[in-house]
N, C-alpha and C positions, 0 to 999 in steps of 0.2 A: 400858789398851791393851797392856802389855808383856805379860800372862797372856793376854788374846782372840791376841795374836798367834802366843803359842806352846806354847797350850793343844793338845794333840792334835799340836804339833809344827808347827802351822795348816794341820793337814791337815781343814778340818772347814768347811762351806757357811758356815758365820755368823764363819767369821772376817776381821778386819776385814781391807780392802786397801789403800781408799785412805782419807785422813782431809784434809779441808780443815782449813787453818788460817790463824786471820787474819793476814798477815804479818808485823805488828809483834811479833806474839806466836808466829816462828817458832821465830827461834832459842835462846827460852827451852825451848821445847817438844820442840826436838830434844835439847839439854842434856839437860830430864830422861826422858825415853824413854829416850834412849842410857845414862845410868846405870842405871834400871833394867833393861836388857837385860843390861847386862854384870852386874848380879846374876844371870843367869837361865842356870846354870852344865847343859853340852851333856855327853852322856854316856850308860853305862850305865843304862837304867833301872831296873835292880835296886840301884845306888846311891841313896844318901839324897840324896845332894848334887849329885846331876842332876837339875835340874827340867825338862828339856825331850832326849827321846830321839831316835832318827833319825827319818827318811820311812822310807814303808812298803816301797817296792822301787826295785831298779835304775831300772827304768823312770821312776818317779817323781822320782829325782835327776837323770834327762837331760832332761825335762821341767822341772825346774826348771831347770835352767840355761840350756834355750834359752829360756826364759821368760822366764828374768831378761835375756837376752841383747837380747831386746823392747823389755822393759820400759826398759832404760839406752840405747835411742833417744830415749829421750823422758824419761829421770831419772839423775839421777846418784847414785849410792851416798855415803850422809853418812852412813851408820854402822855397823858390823860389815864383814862380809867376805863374798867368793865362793869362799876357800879354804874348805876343809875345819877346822871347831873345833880348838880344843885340847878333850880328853876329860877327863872325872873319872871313877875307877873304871878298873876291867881291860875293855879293849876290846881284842882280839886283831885285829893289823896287817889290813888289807885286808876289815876284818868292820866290818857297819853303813852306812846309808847318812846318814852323819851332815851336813847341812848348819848353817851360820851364821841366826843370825837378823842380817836386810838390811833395813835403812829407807834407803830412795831417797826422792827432793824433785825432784818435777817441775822443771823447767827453765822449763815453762810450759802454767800449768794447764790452760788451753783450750786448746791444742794436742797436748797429751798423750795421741793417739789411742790407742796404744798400753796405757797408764795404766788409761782410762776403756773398755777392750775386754775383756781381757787379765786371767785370774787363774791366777797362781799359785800352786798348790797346795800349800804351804810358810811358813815362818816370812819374809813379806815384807812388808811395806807402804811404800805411796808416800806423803808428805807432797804435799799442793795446795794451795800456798799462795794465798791471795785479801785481796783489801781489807778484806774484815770485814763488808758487809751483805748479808743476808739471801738477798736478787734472787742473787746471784752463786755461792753455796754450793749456793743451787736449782739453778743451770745448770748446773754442776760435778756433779751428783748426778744430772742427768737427761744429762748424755753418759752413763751408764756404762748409760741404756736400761734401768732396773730394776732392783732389789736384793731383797734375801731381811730384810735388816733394816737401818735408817739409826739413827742416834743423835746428837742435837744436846743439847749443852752448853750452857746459858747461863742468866743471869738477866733477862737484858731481854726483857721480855714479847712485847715487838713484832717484835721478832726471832725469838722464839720459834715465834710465831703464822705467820708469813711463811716461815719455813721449815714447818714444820708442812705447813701447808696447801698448799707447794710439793712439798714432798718426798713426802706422802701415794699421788699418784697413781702413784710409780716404786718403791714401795717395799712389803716384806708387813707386816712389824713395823715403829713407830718408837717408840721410848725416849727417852724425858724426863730428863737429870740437871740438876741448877742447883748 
């Protein structure tokens, strides 16, 4: 999730936005996301040791901000920033449209009009936290009216299947991992 996030900066149609998760198994999940983010060093990208460069133009950094501005009606920021990074490598003052990678956590999943409308063109994603079955993950994935790709985690079969066959009809791609 930490590379789909800020792969191309997540300037790119298939990267992820929102991500349900069961809530007993939230705030393991924000732990380790958030570690792995903060491995994921912002910067020059002619540096080795920036993995992740700016957005493409001005315009696109205003656009993310009132985006995000949105999106924090309906989530609250639990990890990284809306400042501006700290940099690795020579980035000359006032040069770059360098933004933070932001995981927000819905407030409340079904509600979260804003969340399941609303994409950011940026290194963003909201956590949706839910109870854990199947029915509920489906309804969470059809507010957002259709997707380009979904991807469901698990090894219970029947969970598996029940998403599947829900998510199928709002979706182009769906991906299997267990």
């Amino acid at each position: 999730l930490a590379r789909e996030m800020t792969q191309k900066t997540g300037q790119k149609c298939t990267a992820i936005r929102r991500v349900m998760v069961p809530k007993d198994k939230v705030d393991a999940f924000r732990e380790a996301l958030g570690e792995r983010l903060d491995d994921i060093k912002v910067g020059n990208p002619a540096e080795k040791a920036a993995r992740m460069g700016p957005i493409a133009t001005q315009r696109q950094l205003e656009d993310t901000k009132a985006g995000l501005s949105k999106l924090m009606e309906d989530a609250e920021l639990v990890h990284g920033s809306t400042e501006r990074p700290d940099l690795v490598g020579d980035v000359p003052e006032g040069k770059g449209f360098f933004v933070n990678k932001i995981l927000l956590q819905a407030k409340n999943s079904h509600e979260a009009d804003n969340v399941h409308s609303l994409e950011v063109f940026a290194p963003v994603m909201t956590i949706l936290p839910y109870e854990g079955d199947a029915e509920e993950a489906v309804a969470l994935v059809r507010k957002g009216a259709g997707t380009l790709v979904s991807s469901v985690y698990s090894d219970d079969r029947k969970f598996v299947d029940k998403a599947f066959t829900g998510i199928a009809p709002y979706t182009g791609r769906l991906n299997l991992g267990s």
